[in-house]
C-alpha beads as a LAMMPS data file, in Angstrom:
LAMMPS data file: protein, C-alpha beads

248 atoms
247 bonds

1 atom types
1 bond types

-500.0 500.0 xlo xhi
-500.0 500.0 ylo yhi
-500.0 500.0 zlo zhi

Masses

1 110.0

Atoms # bond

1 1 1 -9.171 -9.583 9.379
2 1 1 -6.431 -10.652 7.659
3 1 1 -2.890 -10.130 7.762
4 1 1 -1.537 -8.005 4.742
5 1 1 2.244 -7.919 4.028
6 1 1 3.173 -6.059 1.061
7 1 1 5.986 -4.946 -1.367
8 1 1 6.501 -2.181 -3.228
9 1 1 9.058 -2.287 -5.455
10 1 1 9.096 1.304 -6.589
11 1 1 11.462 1.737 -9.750
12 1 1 13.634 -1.132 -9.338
13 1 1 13.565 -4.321 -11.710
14 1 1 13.641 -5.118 -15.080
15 1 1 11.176 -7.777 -16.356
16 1 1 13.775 -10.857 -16.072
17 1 1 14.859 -9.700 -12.840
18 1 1 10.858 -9.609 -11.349
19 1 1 10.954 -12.501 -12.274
20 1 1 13.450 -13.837 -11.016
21 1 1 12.653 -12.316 -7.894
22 1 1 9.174 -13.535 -8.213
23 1 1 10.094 -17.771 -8.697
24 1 1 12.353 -16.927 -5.732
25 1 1 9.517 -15.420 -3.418
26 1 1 6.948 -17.973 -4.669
27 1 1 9.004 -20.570 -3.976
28 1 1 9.753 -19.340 0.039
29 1 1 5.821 -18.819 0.663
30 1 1 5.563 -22.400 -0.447
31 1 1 7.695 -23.696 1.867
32 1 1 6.171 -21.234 4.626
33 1 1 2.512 -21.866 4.318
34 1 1 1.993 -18.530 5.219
35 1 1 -2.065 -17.349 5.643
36 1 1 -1.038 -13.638 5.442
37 1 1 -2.199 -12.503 2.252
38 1 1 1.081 -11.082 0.122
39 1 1 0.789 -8.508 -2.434
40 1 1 3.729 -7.378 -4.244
41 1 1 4.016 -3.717 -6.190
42 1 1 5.577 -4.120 -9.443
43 1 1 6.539 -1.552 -11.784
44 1 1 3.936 -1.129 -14.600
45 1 1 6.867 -2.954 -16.847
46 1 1 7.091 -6.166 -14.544
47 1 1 3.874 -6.596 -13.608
48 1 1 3.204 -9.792 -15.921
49 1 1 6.419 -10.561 -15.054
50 1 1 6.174 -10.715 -11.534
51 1 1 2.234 -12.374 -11.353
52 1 1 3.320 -15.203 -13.681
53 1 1 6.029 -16.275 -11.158
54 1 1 3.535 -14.926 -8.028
55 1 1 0.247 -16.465 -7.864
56 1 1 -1.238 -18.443 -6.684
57 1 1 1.336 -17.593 -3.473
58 1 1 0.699 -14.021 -3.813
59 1 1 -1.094 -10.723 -5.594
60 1 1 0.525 -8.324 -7.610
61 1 1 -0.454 -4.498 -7.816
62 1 1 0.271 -1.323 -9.720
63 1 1 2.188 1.603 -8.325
64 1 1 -0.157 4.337 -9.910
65 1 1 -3.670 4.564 -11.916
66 1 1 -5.004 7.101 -14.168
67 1 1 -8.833 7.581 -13.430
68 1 1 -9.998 7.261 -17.123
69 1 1 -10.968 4.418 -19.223
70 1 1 -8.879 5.306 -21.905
71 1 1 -7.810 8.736 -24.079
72 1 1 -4.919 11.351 -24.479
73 1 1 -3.400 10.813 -21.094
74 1 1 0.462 10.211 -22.286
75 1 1 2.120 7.969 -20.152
76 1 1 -0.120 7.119 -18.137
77 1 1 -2.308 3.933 -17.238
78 1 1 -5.944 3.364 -17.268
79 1 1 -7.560 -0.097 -14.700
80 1 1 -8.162 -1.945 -17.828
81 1 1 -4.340 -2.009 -18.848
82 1 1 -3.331 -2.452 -15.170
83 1 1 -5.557 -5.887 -14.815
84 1 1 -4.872 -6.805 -18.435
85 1 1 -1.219 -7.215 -17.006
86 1 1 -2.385 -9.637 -13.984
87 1 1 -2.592 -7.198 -11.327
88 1 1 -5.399 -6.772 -8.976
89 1 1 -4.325 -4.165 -6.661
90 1 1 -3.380 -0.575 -7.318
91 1 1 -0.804 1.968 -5.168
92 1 1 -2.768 5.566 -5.105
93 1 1 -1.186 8.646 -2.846
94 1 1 1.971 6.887 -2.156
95 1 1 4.188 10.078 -0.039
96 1 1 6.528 9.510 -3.546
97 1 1 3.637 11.138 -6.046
98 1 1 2.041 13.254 -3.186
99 1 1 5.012 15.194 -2.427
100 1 1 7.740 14.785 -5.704
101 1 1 4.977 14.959 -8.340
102 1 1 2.578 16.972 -6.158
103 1 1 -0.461 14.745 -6.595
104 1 1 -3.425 17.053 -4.581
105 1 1 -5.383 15.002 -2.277
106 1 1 -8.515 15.443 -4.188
107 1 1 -6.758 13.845 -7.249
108 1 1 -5.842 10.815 -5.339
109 1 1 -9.423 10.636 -4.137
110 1 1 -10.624 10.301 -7.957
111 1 1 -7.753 8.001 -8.721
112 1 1 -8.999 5.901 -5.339
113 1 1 -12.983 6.144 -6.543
114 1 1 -12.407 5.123 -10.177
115 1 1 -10.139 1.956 -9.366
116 1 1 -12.416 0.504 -6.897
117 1 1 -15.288 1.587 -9.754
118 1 1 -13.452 -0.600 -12.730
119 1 1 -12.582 -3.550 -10.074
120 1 1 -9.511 -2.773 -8.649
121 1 1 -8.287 -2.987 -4.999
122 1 1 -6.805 -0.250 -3.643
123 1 1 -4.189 0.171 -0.938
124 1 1 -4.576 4.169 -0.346
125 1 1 -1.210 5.761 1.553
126 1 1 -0.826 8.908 3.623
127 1 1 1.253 10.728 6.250
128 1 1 3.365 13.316 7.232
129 1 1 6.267 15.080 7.051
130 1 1 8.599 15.465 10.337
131 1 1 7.747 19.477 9.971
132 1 1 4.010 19.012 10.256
133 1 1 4.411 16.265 13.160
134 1 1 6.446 18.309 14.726
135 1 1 4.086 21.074 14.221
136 1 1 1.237 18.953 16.204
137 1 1 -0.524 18.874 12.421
138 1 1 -0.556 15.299 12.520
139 1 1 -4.407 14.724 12.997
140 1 1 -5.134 17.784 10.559
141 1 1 -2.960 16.216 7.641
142 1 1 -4.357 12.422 7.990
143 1 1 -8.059 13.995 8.075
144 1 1 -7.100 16.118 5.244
145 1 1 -5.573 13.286 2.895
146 1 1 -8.689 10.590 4.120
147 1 1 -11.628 12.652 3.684
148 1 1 -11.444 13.687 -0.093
149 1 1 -10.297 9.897 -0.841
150 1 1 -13.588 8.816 1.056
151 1 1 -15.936 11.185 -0.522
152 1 1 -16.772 9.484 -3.174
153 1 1 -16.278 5.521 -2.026
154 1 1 -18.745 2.540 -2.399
155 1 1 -19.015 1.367 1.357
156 1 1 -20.417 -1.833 0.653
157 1 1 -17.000 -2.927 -1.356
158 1 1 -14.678 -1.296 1.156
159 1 1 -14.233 -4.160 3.509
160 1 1 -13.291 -6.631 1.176
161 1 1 -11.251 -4.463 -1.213
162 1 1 -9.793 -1.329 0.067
163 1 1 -6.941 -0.981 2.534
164 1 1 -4.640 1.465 4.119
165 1 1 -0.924 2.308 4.524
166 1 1 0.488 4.777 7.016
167 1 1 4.005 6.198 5.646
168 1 1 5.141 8.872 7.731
169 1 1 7.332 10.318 5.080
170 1 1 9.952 11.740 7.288
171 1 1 10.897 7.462 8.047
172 1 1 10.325 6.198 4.228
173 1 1 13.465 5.000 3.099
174 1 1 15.833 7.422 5.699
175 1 1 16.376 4.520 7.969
176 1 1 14.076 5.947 10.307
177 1 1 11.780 4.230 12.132
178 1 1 8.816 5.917 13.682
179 1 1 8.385 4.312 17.487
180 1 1 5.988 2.444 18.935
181 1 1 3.876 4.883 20.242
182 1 1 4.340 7.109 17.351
183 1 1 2.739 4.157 14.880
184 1 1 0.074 3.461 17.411
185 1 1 -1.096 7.063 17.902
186 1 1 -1.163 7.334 14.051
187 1 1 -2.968 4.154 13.667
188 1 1 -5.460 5.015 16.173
189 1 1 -6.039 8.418 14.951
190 1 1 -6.864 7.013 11.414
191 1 1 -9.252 4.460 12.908
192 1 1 -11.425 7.609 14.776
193 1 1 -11.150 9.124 11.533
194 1 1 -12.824 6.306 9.389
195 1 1 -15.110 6.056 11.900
196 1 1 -15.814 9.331 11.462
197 1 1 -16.264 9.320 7.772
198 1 1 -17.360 6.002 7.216
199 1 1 -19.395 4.575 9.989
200 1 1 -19.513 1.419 11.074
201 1 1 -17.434 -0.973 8.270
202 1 1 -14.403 1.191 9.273
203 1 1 -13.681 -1.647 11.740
204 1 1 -12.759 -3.832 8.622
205 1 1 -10.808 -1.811 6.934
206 1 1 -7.473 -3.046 7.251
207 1 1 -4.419 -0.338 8.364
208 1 1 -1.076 -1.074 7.220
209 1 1 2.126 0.863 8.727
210 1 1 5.318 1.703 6.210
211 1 1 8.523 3.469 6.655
212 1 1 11.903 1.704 6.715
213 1 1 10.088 -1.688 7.670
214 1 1 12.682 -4.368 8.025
215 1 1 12.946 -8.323 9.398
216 1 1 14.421 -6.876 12.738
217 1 1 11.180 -4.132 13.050
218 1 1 7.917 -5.996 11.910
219 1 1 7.716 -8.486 15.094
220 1 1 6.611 -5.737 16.908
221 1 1 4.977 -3.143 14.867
222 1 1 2.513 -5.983 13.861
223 1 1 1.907 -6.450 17.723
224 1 1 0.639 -2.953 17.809
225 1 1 -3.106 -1.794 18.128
226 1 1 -4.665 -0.958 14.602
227 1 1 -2.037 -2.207 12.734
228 1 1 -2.989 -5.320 10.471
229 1 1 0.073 -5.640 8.035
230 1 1 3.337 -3.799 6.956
231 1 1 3.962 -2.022 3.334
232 1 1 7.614 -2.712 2.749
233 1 1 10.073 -0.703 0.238
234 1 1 13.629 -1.128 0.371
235 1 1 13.514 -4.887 2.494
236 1 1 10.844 -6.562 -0.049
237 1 1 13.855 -6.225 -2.809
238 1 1 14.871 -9.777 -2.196
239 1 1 13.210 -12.488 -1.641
240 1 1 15.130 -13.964 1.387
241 1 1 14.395 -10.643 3.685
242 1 1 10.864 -10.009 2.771
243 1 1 9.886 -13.675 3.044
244 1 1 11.146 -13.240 6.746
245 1 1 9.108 -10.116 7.091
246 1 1 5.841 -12.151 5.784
247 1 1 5.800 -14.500 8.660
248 1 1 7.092 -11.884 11.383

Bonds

1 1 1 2
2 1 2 3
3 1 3 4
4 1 4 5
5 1 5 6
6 1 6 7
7 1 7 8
8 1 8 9
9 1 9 10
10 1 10 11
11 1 11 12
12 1 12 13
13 1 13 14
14 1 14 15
15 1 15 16
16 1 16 17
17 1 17 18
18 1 18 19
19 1 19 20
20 1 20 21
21 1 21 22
22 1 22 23
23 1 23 24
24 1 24 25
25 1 25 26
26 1 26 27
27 1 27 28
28 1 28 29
29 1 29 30
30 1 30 31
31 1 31 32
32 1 32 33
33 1 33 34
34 1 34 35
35 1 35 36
36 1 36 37
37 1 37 38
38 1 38 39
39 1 39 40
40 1 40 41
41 1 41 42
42 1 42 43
43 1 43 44
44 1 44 45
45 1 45 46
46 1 46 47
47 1 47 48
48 1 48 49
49 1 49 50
50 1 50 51
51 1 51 52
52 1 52 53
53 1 53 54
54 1 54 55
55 1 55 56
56 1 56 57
57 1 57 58
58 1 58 59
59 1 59 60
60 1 60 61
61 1 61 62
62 1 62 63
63 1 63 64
64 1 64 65
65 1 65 66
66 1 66 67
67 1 67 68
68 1 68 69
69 1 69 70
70 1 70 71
71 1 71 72
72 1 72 73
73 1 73 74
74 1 74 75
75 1 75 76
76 1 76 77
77 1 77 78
78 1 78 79
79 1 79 80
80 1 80 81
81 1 81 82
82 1 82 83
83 1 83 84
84 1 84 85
85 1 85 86
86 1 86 87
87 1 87 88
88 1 88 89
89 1 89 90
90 1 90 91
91 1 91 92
92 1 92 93
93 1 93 94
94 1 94 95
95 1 95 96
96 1 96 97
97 1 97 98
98 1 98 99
99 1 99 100
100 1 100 101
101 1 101 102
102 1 102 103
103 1 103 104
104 1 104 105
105 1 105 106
106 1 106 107
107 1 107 108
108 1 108 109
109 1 109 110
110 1 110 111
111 1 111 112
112 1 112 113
113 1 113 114
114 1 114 115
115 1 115 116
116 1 116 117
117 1 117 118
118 1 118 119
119 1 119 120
120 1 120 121
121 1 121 122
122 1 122 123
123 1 123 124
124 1 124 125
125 1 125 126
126 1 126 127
127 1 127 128
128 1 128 129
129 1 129 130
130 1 130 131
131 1 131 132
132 1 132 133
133 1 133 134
134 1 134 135
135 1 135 136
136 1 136 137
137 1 137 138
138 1 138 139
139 1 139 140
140 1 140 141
141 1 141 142
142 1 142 143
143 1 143 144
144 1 144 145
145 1 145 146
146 1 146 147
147 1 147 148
148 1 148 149
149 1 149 150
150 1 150 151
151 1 151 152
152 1 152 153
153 1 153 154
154 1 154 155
155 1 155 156
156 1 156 157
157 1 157 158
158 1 158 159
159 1 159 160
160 1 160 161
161 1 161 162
162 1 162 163
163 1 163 164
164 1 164 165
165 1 165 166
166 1 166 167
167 1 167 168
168 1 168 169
169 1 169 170
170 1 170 171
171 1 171 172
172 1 172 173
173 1 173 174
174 1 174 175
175 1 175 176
176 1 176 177
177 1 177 178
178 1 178 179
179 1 179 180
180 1 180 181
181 1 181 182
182 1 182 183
183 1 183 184
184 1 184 185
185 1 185 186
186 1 186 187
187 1 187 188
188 1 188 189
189 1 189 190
190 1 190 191
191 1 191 192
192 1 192 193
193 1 193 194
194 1 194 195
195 1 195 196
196 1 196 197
197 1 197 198
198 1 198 199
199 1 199 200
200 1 200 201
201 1 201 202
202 1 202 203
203 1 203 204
204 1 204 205
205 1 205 206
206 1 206 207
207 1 207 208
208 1 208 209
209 1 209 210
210 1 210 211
211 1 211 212
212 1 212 213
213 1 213 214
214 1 214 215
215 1 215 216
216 1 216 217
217 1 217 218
218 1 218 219
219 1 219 220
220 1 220 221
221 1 221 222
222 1 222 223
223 1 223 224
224 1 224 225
225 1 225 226
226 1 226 227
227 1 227 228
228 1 228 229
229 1 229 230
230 1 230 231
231 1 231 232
232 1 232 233
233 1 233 234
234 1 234 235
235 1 235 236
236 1 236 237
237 1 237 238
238 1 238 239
239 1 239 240
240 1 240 241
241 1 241 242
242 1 242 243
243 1 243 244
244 1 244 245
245 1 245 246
246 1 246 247
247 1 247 248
């Protein structure tokens, strides 16, 4: 299985300044010759922006989907629009919507379903707050945010196009890092529980840990058990430290 290193830009950069970021990035994969696969996640504005300067070095991706083709759904954006812009990967239950715009688990899962449906990949995110780890809820919230997001999958497309970031939210963008052990017991956990709900192809499914990832971190989180590439916030803003991150 591959290695996946991935951005996600949240709301920061105008078009000029994607791409700017974008000629930079492309031009320190070039040089690196990295055979991680790189996926950035532009805002919906940038996206062109960003996969013009981007491929064929890396793939861009959308922060959010809407799961209709197309209707009365103001401000939002259907898969057509999202791959009409040059992305191929979508963002769906990032902690960000799940907990600030209260996105239920069950709409992710129909987000998750219809993207994969109209040829998207999807990277799908969940975690916990420090309250419900601290709780001993951690098992009980990861089940609860995988299983409605699995309900309704097409196994035979999962291995090649669906993937999974851990964000415990108490460590996204606080500076916090969860530990070792912490990442690995997560990781594991969520392995059991695609087992569980998926059989055997949840061997391939590829688990990617997020929370305050930095140069200095991703050595050894990627050494970890379970964990097959890094989703990367506030570090994959410049080109210089999330280039280091993509061949840590």
């Amino acid at each position: 299985m591959k290695t996946i290193i991935a951005a996600n830009w949240k709301m920061y950069k105008t078009r000029a300044e994607a791409a700017e970021t974008g000629r930079d990035l492309a031009s320190r994969l070039q040089s690196l010759k990295t055979d991680r696969m790189v996926l950035v996640f532009a805002p919906f504005t940038a996206i062109a922006a960003a996969a013009d300067e981007l491929r064929p070095f890396a793939a861009v991706g959308a922060q959010d989907v809407y799961p209709a083709l197309e209707g009365a759904f103001t401000g939002e954006i259907s898969p057509a629009m999202i791959k009409d812009c040059g992305a191929e990967w979508v963002l769906t239950g990032h902690s960000e919507r799940r907990h600030i715009l209260h996105e239920s688990s069950d709409f992710v899962g129909q987000k998750t379903a219809f993207a994969l449906k109209e040829g998207l990949s999807v990277m799908l995110c969940i975690g916990e707050t420090l309250a419900e780890r601290e709780a001993g809820q951690l098992e009980r919230v990861l089940s609860s945010q995988l299983e409605p997001a699995l309900r309704d999958l097409p196994k035979d497309i999962l291995a090649d196009r669906f993937a999974i970031a851990y964000e415990p939210v108490w460590a996204i963008g606080t500076g916090k890092v969860a530990s070792e052990s912490d990442i690995a017991e997560a990781h594991g956990m969520i392995r059991n529980l695609l087992s569980k709900f998926l059989g055997s192809v949840a061997g391939s499914i590829p688990l990617l840990y997020g929370g305050s990832v930095k140069p200095a971190n991703a050595p050894a989180i990627l050494k970890l058990d379970n964990v097959n590439g890094l989703l990367v916030g506030g570090a994959s803003l410049k080109a210089e430290s999330f280039s280091q991150i993509v061949t840590a």
